[in-house]
C-alpha positions as CSV (number, residue, x, y, z in Angstrom):
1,X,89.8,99.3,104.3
2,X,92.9,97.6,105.2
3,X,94.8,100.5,104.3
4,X,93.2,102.9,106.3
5,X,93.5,100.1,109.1
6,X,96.8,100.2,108.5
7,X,97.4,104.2,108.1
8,X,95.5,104.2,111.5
9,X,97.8,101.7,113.9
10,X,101.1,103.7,112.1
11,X,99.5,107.0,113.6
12,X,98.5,104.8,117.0
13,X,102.3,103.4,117.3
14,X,103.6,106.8,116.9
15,X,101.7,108.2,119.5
16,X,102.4,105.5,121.6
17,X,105.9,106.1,120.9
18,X,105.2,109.5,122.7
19,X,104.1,108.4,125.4
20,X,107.2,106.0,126.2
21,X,109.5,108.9,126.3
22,X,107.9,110.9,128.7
23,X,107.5,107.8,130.6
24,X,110.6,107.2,130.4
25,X,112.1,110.4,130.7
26,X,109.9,110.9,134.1
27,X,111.0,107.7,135.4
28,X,114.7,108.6,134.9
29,X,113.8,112.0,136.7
30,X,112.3,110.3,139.4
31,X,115.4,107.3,139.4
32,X,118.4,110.8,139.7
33,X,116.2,112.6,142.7
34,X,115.9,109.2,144.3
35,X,119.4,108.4,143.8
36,X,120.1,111.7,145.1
37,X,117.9,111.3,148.5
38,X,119.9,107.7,149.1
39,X,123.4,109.8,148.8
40,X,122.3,112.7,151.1
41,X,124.2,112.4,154.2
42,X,126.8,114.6,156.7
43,X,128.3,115.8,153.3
44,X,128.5,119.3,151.6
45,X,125.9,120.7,149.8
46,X,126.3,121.8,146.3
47,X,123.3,123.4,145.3
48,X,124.3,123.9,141.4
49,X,121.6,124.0,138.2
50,X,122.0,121.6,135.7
51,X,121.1,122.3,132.0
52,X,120.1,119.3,129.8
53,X,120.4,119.1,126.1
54,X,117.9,116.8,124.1
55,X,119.5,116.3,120.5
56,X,117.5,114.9,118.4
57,X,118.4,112.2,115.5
58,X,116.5,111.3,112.5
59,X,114.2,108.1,113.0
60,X,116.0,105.1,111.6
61,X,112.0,103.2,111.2
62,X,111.2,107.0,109.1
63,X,114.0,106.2,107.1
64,X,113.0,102.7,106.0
65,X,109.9,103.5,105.1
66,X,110.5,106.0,103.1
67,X,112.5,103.7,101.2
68,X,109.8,101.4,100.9
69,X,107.0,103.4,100.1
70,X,110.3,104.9,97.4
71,X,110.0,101.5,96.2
72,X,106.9,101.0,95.9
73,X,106.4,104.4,93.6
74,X,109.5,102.8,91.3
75,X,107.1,99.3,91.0
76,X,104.2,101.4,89.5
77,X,105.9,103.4,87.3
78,X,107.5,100.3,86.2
79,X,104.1,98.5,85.6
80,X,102.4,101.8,84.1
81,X,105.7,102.1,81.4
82,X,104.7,98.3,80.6
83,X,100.7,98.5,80.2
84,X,101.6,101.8,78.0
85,X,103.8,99.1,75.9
86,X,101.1,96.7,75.6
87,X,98.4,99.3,74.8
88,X,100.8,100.7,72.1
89,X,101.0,97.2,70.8
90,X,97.6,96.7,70.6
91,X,96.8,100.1,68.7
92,X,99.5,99.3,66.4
93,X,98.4,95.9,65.6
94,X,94.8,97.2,65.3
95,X,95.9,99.7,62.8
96,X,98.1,96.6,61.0
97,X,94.5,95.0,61.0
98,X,92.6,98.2,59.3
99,X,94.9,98.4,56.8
100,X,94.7,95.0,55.4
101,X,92.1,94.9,52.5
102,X,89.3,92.7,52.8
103,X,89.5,89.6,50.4
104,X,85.0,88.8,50.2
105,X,83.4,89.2,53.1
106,X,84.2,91.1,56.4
107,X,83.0,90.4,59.4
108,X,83.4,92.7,62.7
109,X,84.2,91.2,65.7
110,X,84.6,93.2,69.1
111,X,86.1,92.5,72.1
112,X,85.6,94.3,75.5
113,X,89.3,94.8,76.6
114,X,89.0,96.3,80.2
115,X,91.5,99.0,80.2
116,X,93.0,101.7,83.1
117,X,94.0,105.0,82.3
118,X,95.2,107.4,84.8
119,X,92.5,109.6,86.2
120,X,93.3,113.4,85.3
121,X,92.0,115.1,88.3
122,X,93.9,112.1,90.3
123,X,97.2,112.6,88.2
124,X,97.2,116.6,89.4
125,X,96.5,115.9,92.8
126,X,98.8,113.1,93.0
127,X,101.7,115.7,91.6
128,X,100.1,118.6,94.0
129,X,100.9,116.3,96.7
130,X,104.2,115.6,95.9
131,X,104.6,119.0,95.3
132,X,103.8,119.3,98.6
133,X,106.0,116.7,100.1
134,X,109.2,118.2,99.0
135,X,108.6,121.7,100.3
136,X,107.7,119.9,103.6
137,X,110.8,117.8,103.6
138,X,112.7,120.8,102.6
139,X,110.9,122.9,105.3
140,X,112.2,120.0,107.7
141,X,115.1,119.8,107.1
142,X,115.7,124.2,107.4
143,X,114.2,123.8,110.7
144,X,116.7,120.8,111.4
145,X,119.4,123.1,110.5
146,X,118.1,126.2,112.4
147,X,117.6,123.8,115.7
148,X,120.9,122.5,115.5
149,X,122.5,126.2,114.8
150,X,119.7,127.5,118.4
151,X,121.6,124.3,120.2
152,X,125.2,125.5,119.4
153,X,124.6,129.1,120.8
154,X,123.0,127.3,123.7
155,X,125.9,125.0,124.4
156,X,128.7,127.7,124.0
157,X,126.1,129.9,126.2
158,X,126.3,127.2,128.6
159,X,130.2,126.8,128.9
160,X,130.7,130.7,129.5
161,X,128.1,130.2,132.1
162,X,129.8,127.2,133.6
163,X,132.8,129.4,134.5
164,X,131.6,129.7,138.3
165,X,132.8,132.2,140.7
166,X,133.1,130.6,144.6
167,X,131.9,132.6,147.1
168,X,132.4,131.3,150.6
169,X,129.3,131.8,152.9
170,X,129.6,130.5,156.3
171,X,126.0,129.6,157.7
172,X,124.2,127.6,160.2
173,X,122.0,124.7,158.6
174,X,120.4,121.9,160.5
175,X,121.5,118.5,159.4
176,X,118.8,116.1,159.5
177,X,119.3,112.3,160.3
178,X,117.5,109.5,158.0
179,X,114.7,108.4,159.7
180,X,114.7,104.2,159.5
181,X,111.3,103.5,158.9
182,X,111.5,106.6,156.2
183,X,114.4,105.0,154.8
184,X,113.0,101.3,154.6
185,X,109.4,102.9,153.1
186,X,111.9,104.9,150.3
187,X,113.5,101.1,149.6
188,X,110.7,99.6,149.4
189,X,109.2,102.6,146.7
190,X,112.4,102.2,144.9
191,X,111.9,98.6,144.4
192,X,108.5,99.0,143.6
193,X,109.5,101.0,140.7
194,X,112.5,98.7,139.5
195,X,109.7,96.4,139.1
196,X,107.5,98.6,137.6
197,X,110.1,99.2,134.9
198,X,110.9,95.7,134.4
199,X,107.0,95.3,133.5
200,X,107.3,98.5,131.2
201,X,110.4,96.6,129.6
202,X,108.5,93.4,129.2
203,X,105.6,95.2,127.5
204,X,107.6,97.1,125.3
205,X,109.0,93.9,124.2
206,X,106.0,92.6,123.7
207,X,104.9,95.6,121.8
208,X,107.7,95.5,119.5
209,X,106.9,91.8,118.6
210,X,103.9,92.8,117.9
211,X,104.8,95.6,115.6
212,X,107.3,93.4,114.0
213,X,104.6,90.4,113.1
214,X,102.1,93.5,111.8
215,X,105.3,94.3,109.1
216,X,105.5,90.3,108.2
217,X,101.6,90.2,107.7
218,X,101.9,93.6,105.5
219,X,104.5,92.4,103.5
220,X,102.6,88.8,102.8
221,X,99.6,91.5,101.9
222,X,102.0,93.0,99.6
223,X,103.1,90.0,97.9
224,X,99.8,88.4,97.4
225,X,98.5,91.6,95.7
226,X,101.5,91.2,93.6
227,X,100.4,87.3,92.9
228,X,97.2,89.0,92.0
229,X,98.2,91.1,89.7
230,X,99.6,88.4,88.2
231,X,97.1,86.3,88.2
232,X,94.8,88.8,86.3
233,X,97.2,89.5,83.1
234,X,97.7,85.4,82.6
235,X,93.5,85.7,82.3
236,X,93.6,88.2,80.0
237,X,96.4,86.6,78.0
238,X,94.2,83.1,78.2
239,X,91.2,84.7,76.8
240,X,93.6,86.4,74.3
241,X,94.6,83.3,73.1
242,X,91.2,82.0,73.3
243,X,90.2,84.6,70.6
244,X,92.9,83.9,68.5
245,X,92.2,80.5,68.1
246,X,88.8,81.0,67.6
247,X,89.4,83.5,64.9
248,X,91.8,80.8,63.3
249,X,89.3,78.1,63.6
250,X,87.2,80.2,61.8
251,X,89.9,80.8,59.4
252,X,90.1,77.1,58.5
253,X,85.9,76.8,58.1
254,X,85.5,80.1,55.7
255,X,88.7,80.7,54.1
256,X,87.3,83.8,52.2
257,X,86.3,85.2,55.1
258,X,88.1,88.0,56.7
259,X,88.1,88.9,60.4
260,X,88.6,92.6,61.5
261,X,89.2,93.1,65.3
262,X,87.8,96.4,66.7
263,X,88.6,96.5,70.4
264,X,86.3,98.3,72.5
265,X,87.9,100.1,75.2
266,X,86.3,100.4,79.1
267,X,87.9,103.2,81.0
268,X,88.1,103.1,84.7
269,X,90.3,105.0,87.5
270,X,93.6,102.4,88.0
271,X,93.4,100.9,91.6
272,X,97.0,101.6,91.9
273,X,97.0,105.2,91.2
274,X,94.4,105.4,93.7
275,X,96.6,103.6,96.5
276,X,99.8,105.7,95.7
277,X,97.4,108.7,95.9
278,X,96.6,107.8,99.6
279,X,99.8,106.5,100.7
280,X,101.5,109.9,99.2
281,X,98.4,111.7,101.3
282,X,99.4,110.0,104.5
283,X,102.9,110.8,104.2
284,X,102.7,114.7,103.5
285,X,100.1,114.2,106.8
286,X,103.0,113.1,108.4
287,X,106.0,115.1,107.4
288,X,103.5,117.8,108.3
289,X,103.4,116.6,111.7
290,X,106.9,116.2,112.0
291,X,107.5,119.6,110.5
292,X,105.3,121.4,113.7
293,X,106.9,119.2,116.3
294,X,110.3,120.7,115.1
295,X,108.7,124.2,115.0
296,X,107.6,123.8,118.4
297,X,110.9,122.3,119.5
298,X,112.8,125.2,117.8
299,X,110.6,127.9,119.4
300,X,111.4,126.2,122.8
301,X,115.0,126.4,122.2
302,X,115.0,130.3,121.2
303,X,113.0,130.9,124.4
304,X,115.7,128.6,126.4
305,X,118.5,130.7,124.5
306,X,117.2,134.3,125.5
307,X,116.6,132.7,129.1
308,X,120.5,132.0,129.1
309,X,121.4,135.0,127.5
310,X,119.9,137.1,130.7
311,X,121.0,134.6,133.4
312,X,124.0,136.1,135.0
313,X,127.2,134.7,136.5
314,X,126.1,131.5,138.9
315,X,127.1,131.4,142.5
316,X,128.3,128.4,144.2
317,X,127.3,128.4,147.9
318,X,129.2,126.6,150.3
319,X,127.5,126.0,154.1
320,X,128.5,124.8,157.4
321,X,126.3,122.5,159.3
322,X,125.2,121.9,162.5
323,X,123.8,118.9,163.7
324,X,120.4,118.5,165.1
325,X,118.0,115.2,165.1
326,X,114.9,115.9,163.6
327,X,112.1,114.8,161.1
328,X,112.7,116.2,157.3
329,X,109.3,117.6,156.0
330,X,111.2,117.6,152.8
331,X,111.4,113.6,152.8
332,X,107.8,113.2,154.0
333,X,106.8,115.2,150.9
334,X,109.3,113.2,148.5
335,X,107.6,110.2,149.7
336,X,104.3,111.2,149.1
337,X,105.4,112.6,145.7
338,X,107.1,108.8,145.0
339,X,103.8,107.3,146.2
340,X,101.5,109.4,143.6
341,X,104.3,108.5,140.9
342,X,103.9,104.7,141.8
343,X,100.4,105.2,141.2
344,X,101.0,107.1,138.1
345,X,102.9,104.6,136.9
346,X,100.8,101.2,137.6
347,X,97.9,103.7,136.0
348,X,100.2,104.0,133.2
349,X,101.1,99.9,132.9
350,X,97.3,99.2,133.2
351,X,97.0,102.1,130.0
352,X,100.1,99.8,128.6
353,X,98.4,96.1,128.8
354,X,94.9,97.3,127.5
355,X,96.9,98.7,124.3
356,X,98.6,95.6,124.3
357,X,95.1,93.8,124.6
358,X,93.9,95.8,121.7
359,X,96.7,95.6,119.6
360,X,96.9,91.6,119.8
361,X,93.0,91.7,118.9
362,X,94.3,93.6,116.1
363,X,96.8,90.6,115.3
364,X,94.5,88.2,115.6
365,X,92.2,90.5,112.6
366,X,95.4,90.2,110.4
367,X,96.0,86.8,111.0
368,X,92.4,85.8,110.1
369,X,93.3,88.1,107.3
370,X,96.3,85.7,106.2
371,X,94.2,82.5,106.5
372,X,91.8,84.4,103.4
373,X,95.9,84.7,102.0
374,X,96.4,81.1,102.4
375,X,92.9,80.4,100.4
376,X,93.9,82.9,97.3
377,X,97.3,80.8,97.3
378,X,95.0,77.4,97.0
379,X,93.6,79.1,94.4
380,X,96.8,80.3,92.7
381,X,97.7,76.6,92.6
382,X,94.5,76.0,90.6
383,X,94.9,79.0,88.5
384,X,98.3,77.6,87.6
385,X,96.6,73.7,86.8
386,X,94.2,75.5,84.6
387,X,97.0,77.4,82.7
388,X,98.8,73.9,82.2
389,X,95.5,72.5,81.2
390,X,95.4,75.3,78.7
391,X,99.3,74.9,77.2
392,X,98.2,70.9,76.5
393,X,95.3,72.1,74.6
394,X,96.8,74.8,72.3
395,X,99.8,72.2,71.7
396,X,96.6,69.6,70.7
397,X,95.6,72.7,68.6
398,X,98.8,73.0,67.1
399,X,99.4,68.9,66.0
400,X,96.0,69.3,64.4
401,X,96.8,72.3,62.3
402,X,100.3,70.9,61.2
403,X,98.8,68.0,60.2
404,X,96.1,70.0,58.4
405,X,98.9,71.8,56.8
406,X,100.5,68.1,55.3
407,X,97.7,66.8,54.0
408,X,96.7,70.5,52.2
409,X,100.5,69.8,50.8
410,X,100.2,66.7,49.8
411,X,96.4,67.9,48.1
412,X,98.2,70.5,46.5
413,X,101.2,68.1,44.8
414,X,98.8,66.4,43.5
415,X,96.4,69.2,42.1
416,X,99.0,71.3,40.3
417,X,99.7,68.8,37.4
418,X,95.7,68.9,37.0
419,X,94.8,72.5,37.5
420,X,95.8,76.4,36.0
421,X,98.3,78.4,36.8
422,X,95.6,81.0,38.8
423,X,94.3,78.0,41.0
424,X,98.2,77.0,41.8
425,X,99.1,80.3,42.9
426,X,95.9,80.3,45.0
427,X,96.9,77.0,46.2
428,X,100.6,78.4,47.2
429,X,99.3,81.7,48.7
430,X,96.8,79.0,50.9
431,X,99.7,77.2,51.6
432,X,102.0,80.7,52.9
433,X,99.0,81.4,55.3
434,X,98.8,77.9,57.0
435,X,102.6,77.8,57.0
436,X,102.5,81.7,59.0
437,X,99.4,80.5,61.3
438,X,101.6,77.7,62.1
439,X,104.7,79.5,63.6
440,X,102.4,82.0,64.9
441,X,100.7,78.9,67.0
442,X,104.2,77.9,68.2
443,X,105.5,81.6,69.2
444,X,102.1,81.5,71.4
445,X,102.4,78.5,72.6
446,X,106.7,79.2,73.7
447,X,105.4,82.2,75.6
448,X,102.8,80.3,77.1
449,X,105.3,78.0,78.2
450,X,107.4,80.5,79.1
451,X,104.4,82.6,81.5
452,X,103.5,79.4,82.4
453,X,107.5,78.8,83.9
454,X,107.4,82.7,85.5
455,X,104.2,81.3,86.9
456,X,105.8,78.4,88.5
457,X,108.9,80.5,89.9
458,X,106.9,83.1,91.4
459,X,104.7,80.5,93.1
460,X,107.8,78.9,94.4
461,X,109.2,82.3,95.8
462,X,106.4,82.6,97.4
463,X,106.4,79.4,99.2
464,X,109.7,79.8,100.1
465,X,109.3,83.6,101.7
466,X,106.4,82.0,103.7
């Protein structure tokens, strides 16, 4: 669930990222045609067309996460290569066990190892998808080429167009005066805006806080699945170890008695194929996406391109005025036109604060989410008492079967000047065993230690990161 929470504020953020550059490419519009009104005065007109170029770059936020979620697919494979090693481990240990003859008596024990394997029909889609994602990267990035070829012709079409031929007209036009009280209502507008913009600014800031707390709180999401990951393999090696030493316990009481382990194996689809599976779904979604907004944008530069290639040779018109006191029409329309764009634009701000609203509702889900974060790391810290609770017992384990060990020895000295050679040899191979369970107790008990230390520094880290 918090994934597709999360899949659906990246595809809200984008969108809102839309709308911010039309609003901001209207409000620059509107900012050049009412700088333009302030400089009209008892000046030549220049009535000339001007052509803009958009150029679009790569977005630097696209780039990171692609890196990340790169990351992330290097982490799994990394963690699929090592539960392969372990389950090849146990197989060949298992097969170590079936060979070994029994002595007596054998006695079957089995164990329920929970076990993941990758889900075949979840393996092909996963490479279909990637598949997938390539040839719409690739597509991308052929259309990214083609639209940057299109904007070359367009700018060389431009500068042979730009070569303008004068031709001198002379012709009456009426000059028209600034009305005052036209002129304080366009100040007035204009400041109206500025202020309107500074809100805009202020709520983009906002916004971008915002997104940048949403990355923190994903990232201590990240980490804490990581932690419980973690947690879960030092369970399974605990009742690993459990097992053992109840097998060698049982060992000690029947010494005739052989133990074969038979490991009964629980498939289920991985949880973390599944996640890669969806975030590799949501990014060929998205590279699609992109992939039709730079169709769409190279279709609009062809058409621009043709339009060009028809224009003909531009013609600079240059008038002479008369002057003559009079209303402009032309203003009274420009200010109604401001008026509706100040309304358009406090419409827009009131738009901008309830996203704002939303999105902080949204914050305050994730941090209740953290608090739970803050609760698993409590539990963590207990995890990590119980593990330590655990080493101290298998070291108790450990005196006890040493000392076992000494006084069999010290039995044994004194039973081979009494017994046969048969019973001696017995006594020695007894002796071999103890000797091998006991450096097999310490090896388990240095890499408990040792789990026990990686424990330890990854709880630090994680202190220290929040």
């Amino acid at each position: 669930k918090a994934e597709s929470e999360l899949a659906n504020l990246r595809l809200e953020l984008i969108a809102q990222e839309r709308k911010y550059r039309a609003s901001e490419e209207q409000l620059n519009s509107f900012q050049n045609e009412l700088a333009a009104f302030k400089a009209r005065g008892p000046q030549v007109e220049v009535k000339e067309i001007t052509k803009e170029v958009i150029k679009h770059k790569t977005d630097p936020e696209l780039v990171a996460e692609l890196e990340r979620l790169r990351g992330e697919i290097l982490e799994k494979t990394r963690v699929v290569e090592r539960s392969e090693l372990e389950i090849n481990q146990l197989k060949q240990e298992i097969k170590n066990w079936m060979d070994v003859k029994p002595q007596v008596q054998i006695k079957e024990v089995v164990q329920e190892v929970l076990q993941y394997r990758d889900d075949p029909d979840t393996k092909r889609e996963v490479e279909n998808l990637r598949a997938k994602l390539s040839e719409e990267q690739k597509k991308r990035i052929d259309l990214e080429s083609e639209r940057m070829a299109q904007e070359e012709k367009i700018r060389q079409k431009e500068l042979e167009l730009s070569q303008v031929k004068e031709k001198v007209v002379q012709q009456e036009v009426v000059k028209y005066e600034e009305d005052p009280l036209l002129k304080s209502e366009v100040n007035s507008f204009s400041k109206s805006i500025e202020s309107e913009l500074k809100q805009k600014d202020s709520l983009q800031e906002e916004l971008r806080k915002l997104q940048w707390r949403k990355s923190e709180l994903e990232r201590q999401l990240e980490e804490l699945e990581r932690e419980r990951q973690a947690r879960r393999e030092a369970e399974l090696e605990i009742q690993r170890l459990k097992i053992r030493l109840n097998e060698l316990e049982q060992r000690e009481i029947e010494t005739k008695e052989k133990v074969t382990l038979k490991q009964k194996v629980v498939l289920q689809q991985d949880p973390q194929q599944e996640k890669e599976h969806n975030l590799l779904k949501l990014q060929v979604e998205e590279d699609t996406h992109r992939r039709q907004m730079l169709e769409n944008e190279l279709e609009g530069l062809k058409k621009k391109l043709v339009a060009l290639e028809k224009m003909e040779v531009k013609e600079k018109v240059i008038f002479t005025e008369k002057v003559e006191v009079e209303k402009d029409p032309e203003t009274e329309q420009e200010m109604q036109r401001l008026k509706s764009s100040m309304e358009q634009e406090a419409r827009h701000r009131r738009e901008l604060e309830s996203e704002l609203e939303r999105l902080q509702a949204q914050l305050a889900e994730l941090e209740f989410s953290n608090s739970k974060s803050n609760k698993e790391l409590d539990y963590l810290r207990e995890e990590v008492h119980k593990l330590q609770m655990e080493k101290q017992s298998l070291q108790l384990e450990t005196r006890h079967l040493q000392s076992e060990i000494e006084i069999t020895i010290k039995e044994a000295q004194g039973l081979r000047s009494l017994t046969q050679v048969d019973s001696g040899v017995n006594l020695d191979s007894r002796l071999a065993a103890l000797d091998a369970e006991l450096r097999e107790l310490k090896k388990i008990s240095q890499d408990k230690d040792a789990e026990i230390e990686q424990l330890h520094k990854r709880f630090e880290t994680m202190q220290v990161k929040r």
